[in-house]
C-alpha positions in Angstrom: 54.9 -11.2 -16.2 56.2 -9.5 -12.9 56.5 -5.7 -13.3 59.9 -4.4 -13.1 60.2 -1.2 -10.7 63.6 1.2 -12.0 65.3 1.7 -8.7 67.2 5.1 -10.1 63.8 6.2 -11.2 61.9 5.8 -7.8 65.2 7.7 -6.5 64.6 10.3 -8.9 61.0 10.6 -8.2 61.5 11.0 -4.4 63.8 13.3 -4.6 61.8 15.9 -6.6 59.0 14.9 -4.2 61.4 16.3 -1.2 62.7 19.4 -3.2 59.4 20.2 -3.3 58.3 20.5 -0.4 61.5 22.1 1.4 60.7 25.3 -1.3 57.1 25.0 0.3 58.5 25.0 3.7 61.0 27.8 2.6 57.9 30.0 1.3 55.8 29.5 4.4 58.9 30.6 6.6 59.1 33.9 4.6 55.7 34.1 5.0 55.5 33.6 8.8 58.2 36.0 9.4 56.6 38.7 7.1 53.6 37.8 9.1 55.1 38.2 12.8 56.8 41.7 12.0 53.4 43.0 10.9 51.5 42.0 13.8 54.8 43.6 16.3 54.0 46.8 14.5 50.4 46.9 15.0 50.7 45.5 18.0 52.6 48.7 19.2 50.5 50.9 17.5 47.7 48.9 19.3 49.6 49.2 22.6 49.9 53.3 22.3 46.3 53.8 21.6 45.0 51.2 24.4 47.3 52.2 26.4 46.2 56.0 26.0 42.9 55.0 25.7 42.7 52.5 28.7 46.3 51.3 30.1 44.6 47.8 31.5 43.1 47.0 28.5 45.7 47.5 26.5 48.0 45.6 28.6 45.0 42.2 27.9 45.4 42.8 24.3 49.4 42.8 24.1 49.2 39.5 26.2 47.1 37.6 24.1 49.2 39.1 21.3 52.0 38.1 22.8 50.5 34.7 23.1 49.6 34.3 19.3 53.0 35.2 18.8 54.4 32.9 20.8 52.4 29.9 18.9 53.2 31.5 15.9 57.1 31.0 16.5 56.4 27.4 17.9 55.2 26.3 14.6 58.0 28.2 12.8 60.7 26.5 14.8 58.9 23.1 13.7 58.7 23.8 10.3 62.3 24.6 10.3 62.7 21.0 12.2 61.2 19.6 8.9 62.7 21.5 6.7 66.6 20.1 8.5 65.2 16.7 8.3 63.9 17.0 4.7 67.6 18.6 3.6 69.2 15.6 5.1 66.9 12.9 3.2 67.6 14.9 0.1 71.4 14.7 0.9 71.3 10.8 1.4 70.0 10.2 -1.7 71.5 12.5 -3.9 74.2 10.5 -2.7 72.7 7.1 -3.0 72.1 8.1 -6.8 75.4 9.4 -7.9 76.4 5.7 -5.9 74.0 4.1 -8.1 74.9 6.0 -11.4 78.2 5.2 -11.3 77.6 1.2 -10.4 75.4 0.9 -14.0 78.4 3.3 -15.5 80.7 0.3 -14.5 78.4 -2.2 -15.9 78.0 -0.7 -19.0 81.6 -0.4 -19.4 82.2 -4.1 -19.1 79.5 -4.7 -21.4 80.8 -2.9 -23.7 84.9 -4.5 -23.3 82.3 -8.0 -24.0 81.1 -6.5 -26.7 84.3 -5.6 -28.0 85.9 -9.3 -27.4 83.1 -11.0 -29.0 83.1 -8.7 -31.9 85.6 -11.4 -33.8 82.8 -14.7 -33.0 80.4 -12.3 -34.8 82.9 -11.3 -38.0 83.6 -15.4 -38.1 79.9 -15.9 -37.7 79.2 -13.9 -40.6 81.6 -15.4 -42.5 79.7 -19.1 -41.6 76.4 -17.4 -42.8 78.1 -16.8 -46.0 79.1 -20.1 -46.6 76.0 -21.1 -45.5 74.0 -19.2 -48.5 76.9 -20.4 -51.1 76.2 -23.8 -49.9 72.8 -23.4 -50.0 72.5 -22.0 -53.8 74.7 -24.9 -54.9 72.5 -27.6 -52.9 69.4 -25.4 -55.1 71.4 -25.6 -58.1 71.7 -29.9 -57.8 68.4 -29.8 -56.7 67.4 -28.9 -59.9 69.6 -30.8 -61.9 68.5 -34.0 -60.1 65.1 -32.7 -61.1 65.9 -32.6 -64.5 67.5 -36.0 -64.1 64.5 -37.3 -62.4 62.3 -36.0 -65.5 64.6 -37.9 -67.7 64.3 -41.3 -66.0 61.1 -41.1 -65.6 60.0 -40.6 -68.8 62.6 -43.6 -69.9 60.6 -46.1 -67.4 57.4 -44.7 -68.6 59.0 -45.6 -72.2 60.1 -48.6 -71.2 56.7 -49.8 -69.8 55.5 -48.7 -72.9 53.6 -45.2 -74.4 50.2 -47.2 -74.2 49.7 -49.1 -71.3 46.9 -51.5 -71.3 45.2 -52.4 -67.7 42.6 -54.9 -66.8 40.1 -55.0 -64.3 37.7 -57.7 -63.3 34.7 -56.8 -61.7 33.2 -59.1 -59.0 29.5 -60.9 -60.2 26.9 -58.4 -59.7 22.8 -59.3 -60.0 22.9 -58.2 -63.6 25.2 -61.7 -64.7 22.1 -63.5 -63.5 19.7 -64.8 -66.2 17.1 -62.1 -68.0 13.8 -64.6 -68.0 13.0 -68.1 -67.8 12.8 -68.5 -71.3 16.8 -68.1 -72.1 18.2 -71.3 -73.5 21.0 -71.4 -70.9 20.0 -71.9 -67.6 20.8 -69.1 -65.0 23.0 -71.0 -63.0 25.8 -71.5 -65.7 25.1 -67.8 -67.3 26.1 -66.4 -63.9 29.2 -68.6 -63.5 32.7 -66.9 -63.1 34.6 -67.9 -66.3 37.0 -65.2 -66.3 39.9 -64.7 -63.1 42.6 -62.8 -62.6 45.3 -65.1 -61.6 47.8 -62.6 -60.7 48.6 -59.3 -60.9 49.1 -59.5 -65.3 47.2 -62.4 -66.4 43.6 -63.0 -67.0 42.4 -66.5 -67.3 39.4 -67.2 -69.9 37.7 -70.8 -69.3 36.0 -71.1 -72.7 32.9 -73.6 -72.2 30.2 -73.9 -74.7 27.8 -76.8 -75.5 29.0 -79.8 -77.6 32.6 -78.5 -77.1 35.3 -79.0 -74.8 36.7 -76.3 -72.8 39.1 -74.0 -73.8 41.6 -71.8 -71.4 42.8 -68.4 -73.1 45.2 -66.5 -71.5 45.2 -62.5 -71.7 48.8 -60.5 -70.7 48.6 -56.7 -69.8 50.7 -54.5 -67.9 48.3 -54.7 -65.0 44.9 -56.8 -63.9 43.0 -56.0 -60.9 41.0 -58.5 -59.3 37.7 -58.5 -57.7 39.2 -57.9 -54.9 41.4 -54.5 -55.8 40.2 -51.3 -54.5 39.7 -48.2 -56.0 42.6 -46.5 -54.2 44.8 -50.2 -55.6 43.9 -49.0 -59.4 44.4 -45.6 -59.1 47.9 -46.1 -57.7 48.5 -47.9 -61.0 47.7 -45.0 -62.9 49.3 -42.1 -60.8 52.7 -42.0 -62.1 51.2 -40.6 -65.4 50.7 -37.3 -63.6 54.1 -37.2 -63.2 54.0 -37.0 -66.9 51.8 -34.1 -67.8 53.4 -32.0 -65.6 57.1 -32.8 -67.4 55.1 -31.7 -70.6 53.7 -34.3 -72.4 49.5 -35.4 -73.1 48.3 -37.9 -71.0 45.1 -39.9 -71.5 43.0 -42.8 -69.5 39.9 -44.2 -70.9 38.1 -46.8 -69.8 37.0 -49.5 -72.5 34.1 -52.6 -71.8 30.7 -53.6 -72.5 27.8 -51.8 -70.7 28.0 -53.0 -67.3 31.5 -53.9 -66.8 32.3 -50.9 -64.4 33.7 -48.1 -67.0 32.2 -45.4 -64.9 32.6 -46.8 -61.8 36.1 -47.4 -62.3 36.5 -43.5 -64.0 34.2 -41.9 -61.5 33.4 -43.9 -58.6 29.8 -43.4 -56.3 28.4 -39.7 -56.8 28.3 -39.9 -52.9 30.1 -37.8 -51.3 30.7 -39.5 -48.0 31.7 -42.6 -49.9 35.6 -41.2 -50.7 36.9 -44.9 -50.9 34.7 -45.8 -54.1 35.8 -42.3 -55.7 37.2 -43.4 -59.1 40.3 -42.4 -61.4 39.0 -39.1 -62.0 38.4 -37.3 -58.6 41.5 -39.1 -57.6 43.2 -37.5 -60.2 42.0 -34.0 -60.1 43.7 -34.0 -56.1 46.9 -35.4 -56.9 47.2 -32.7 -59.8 46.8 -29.8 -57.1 48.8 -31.3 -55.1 51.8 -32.1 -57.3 51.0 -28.2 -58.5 51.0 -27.1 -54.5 54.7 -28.1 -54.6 55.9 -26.1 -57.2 55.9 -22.0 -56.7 52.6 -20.6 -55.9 50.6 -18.9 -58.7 52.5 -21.0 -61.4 50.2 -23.1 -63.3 47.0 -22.9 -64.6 44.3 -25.3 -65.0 41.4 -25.3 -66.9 38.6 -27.9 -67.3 36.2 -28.4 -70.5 33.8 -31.8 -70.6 32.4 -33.0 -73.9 30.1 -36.0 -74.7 30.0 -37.7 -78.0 27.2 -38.2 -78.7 26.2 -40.0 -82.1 29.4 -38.9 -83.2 28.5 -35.4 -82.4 30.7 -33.4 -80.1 28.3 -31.7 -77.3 29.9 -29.3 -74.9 28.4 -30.2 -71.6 29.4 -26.8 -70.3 28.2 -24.7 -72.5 24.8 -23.1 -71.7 22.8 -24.9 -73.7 24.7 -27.8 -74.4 25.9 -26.6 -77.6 27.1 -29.1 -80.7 30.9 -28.0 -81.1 33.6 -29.1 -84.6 36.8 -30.8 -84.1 39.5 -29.4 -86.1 42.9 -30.0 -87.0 45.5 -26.6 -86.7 47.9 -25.5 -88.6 50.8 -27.2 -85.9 48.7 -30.6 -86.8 47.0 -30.8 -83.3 42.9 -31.2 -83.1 40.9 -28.9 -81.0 37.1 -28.2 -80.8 35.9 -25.0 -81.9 34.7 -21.9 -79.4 34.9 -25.2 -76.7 34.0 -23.7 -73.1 36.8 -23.9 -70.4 36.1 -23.3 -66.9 39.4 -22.0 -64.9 39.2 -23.6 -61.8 41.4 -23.1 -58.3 41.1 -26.9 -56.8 39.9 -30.4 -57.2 36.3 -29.6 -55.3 35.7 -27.2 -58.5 36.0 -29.8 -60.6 34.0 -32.4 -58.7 31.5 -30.2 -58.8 31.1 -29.4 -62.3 31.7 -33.1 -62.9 28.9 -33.9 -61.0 26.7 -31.6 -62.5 27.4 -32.6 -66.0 26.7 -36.1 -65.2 22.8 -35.0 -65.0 23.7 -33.8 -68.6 25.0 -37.4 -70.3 22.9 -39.4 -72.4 21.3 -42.5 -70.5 19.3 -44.8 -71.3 18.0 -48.4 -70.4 18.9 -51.6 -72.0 18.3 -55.7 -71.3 22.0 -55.3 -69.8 22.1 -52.4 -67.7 19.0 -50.0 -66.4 21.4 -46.9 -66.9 23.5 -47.3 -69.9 25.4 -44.6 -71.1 24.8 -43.6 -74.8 28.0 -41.5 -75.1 31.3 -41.0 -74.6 32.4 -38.7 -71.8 35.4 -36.8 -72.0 37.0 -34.5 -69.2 39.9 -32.8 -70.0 42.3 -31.2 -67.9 44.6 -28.5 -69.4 47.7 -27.1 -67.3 49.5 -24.2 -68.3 52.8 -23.2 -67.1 53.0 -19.1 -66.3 55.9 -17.2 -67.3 57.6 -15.2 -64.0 56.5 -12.5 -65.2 53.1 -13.0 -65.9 50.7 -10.8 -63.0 49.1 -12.9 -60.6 45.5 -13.5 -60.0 45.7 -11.0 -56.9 47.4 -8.2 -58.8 45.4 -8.3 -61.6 43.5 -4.4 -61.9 39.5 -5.0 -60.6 36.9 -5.0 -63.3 39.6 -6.8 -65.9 38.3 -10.5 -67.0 40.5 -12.7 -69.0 40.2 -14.0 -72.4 40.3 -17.9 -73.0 41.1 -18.7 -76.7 40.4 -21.6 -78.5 42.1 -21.5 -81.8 40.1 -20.4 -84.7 37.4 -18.4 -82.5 38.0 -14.8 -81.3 35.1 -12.3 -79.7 33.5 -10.0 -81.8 33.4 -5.9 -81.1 29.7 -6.7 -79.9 31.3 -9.8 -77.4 29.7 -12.6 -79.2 31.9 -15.4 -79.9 32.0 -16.3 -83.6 34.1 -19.0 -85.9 36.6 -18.1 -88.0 37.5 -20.9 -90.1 39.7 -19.1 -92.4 41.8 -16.5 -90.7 45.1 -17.5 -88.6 44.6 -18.7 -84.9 45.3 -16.1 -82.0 48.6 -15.6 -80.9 49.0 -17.9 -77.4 47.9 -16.3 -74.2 50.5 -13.5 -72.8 52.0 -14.2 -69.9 52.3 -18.3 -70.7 56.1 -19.5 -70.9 54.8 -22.9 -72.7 52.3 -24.9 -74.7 49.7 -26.3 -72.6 49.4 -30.1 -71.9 45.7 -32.2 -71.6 45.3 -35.1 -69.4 41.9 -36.7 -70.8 40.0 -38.5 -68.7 37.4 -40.7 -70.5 34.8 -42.5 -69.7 33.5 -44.4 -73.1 30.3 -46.1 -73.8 29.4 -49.4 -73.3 30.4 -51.7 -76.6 27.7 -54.1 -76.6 25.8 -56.7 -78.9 22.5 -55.9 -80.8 21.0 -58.8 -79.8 22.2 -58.9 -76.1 20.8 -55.3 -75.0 17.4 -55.7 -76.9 17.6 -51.9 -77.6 15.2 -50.7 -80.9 14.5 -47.8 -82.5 16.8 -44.6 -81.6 18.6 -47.0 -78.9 19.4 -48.9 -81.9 20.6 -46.2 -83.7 22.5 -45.1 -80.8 24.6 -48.3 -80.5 25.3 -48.4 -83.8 27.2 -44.8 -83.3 28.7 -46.3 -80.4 30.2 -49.6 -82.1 31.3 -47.6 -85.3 32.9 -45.2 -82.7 35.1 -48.1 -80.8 35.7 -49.3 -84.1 37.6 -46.3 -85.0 39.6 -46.5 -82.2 40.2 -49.6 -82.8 41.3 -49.3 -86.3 43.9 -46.2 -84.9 45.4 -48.6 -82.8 45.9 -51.3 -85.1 47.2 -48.7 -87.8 49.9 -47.2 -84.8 51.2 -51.1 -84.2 51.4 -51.9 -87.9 53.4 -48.7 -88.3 50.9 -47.4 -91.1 51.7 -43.9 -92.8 48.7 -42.7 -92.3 46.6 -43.3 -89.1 42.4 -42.6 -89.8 42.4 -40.1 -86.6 39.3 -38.9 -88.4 37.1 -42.1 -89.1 35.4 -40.7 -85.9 35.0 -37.5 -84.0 35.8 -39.4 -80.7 39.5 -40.5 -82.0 39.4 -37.0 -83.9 39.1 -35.6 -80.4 41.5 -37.9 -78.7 44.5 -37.7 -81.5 46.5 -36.0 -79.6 46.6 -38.5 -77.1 46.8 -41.5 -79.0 50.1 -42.0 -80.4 53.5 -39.9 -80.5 54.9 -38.8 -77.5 51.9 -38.8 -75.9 50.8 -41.2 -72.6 47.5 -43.5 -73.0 46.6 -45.8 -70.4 43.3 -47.9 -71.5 41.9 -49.5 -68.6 39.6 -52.9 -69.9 37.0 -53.3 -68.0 35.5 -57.1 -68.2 32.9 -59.1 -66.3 33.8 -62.3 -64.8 30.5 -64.4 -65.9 29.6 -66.5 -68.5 26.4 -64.3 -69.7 28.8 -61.9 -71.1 31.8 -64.1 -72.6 31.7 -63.1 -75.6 31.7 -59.3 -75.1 34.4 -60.0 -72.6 36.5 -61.6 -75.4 36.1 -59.0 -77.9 37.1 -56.0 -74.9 40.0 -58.2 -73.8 41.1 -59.0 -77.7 40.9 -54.9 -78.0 43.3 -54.5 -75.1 45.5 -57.1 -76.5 45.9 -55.3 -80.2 46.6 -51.9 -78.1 49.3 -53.8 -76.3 50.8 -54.3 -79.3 51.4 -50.7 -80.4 55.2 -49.2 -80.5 55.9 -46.0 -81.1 58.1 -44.9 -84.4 61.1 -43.9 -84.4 63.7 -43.2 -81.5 62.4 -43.3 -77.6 62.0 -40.0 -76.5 63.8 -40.9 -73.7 67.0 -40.1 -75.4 66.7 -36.4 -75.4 65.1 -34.8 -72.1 62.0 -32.8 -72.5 62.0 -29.4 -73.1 
């Protein structure tokens, strides 16, 4: 940037410069002169003496004064040629500043007749911004009513499409469809056939062939099938609009249902790599598109906590607990279910949850079977609670150091000593202070593997693990087929897995079950009985009005 130079101020400077030095001039004059009349009176006193003491001499010294003097006078008529010369500088530009000073008077004059012309732009400007801010808080104002309105469509579609949506997905063959030994009565070729194909995007095909029969084509309807072929990213945009749905206040649930092997997990959780981020499943996908539907709304707003059980045997385990702890599922008072002293983790963004999700997959219940090397023995369950703040509830940042908050879970409060305790008689804790509403769950399950007896070859505990497992799917089963028929009473607690999922199965809640089948022959059977599950939870209405006629609160 080139350095600007004040013209009046170098003026200014010079001019002080100049006075300067004709009072140093002036001085020196004053001092010369002083100077000279001293030296013409001792020079005559010097004169008399010499001249009594020796006349010649005498007359030397007076020349040589004279001389001095003479010199003396030189320089002073010099100095007083400076001095002129200085006084006339000084003069020109005294005047040259008083020319220049009343040049920038003139120019801010006529600035200041601008100023005074444009004064009505800036009044009518003023008057635009006004406008501007009225327009703006009634283009807020319709904002928010076509929010609303949006809410209230959605949730009609959703309706429409149905409150539990059934999706299929076919896996492609894997090594696993192949034959177990050379012994099995059917020979490998046929068991690793591809009997089952999704013909398009909500029909599965079923080509029935057994020995000493003819075939026999079934057809299978849902919402949704996903080929071989479909990514992970092509079911998850199936399921995303759900979100859209927890956040306008209502539960919303995804499980995955299949025999052991079908791709349940995969599906729900994808590879554990992470550098593979196409194969992530529904629930890392999930956990990112809830932060960022939650980055769009005000900042500091929402909430979200994360607890992971496993049922287990039909025993509720919660995997973040320290030591794994066996938790209760209740019922409140309000007729919801919740699990006693549960652990919730409050978490800021999806990689939180990824990684505790990760961790308590070390955690979950594995074991091998004739089907699958890994099978899964329980029933995982991530749930996601959101919580809407009131305005005027602190933020994180303003919250005083050295205060931690309190999570409740109803029917457990902290002790004077800090040890959490049950209380299955006395009221629930009031809600949370500073929360404007009741939180909403979006459960993310990934079940075990329904599977035959003598398929998996399992014995023993393994045995006695399926058998939890098959009475468990059962259950839900039996919920389902209680919700289509319209039953009074729906056996939520048959099993603690629908115990723990009631509030997600049925009502105004969403479900999505994803069926996960395999396209070979080996497993035909168990493919028919996951595919006749999803076609008895395709058949469940909900009672009553749609809930689409009144707009959620």
């Amino acid at each position: 940037m080139p350095l600007y130079i004040n013209p009046d101020r170098v003026s200014a400077l010079r001019v002080s410069l100049l006075e300067h030095k004709l009072r140093s001039k002036e001085e020196r004059i004053v001092e010369l002169e002083t100077e000279k009349a001293l030296l013409h009176l001792k020079l005559a006193e010097c004169y008399g003496k010499f001249r009594r003491d020796n006349g010649r001499q005498g007359q030397i010294l007076y020349q040589n004064t004279q001389t001095f003097l003479e010199k003396i006078f030189i320089e002073v008529q010099a100095l007083k040629k400076s001095l002129r010369d200085l006084y006339r500088t000084y003069v020109g530009f005294s005047a040259e500043l008083e020319q220049r000073s009343r040049c920038f008077l003139d120019q801010v004059n006529r600035a200041s007749e601008r100023i005074q012309g444009h004064s009505n732009d800036v009044h009518k400007l003023q008057a635009q911004v006004l406008d501007l801010e009225r327009s703006l808080q009634e283009e807020k104002e319709r904002y928010r009513m076509e929010r609303q309105r949006r809410r209230f469509l959605h949730n009609i579609l959703v309706e429409l499409r149905g409150n539990i949506r059934v999706h299929c997905r076919v896996r492609p063959l894997l090594p696993l469809d192949r034959g177990l030994s050379d012994t099995d009565p059917v020979p490998k070729s046929s068991l690793s056939e591809k009997v089952i194909h999704a013909i398009n995007d909500d029909t599965v095909l079923v080509r029935c062939t057994r020995p000493g029969c003819p075939p026999v084509n079934k057809v299978f309807e849902f919402e949704r099938v996903h080929g071989p072929e479909d990514s992970q990213q092509t079911v998850y945009g199936e399921v995303s609009p759900l979100l859209t749905s927890l956040l306008d206040g209502y539960n919303v649930c995804i499980m995955a249902y299949g025999q052991t092997g079908s791709g349940k997990s995969y599906t729900m959780n994808g590879s554990h790599s992470e550098e593979e981020m196409p194969h992530e499943g529904i629930i890392p996908r999930a956990a990112r598109e809830l932060f960022r539907l939650i980055s769009e709304k005000p900042a500091n707003s929402h909430l979200i906590e994360v607890s992971v059980v496993e049922v287990y045997n039909n025993e509720v385990f919660d995997l973040l607990s320290k030591d794994c702890d066996k938790r209760d599922v209740i019922t409140t008072s309000t007729g919801t279910s919740d699990v006693l002293c549960l652990t919730y983790r409050l978490v800021q963004s999806a990689a939180e949850i990824l990684r505790l999700i990760n961790h308590v997959h070390q955690l979950r219940a594995q074991n091998s079977t004739l089907v699958h090397t890994d099978s899964s023995r329980s029933h995982l369950v991530v749930t996601l609670t959101v919580t809407l703040k009131s305005p005027a509830a602190m933020a994180p940042a303003d919250r005083p150091q050295g205060v931690q908050r309190e999570w409740w879970s109803p029917r457990c409060h902290k002790s004077s000593g800090g040890r959490v305790t049950e209380d299955h008689t006395g009221p629930a804790p009031c809600p949370r202070p500073g929360l404007s509403q009741s939180p909403v769950r979006l459960q993310l399950v990934d079940l075990a593997g329904s599977e035959c007896v003598g398929m998996s070859g399992v014995t023993g505990a393994a045995l006695r693990e399926t058998s939890f497992i098959n009475r468990s799917l059962s259950a839900l089963s039996d919920v389902l087929g209680a919700l289509s028929e319209h039953r009074p009473h729906i056996p939520y607690r048959n099993s603690r897995l629908t115990h723990l999922l009631q509030d997600s199965i049925g009502g105004e809640a969403k479900l999505l079950v994803m069926i996960c089948v395999s396209p070979s022959q080996r497993f035909l059977t168990e493919s028919l009985q996951s595919l006749g599950f999803g076609t008895r939870a395709r058949q469940v209405q909900k009672e009553g009005k749609r809930s689409g006629a009144t707009k959620p609160k």
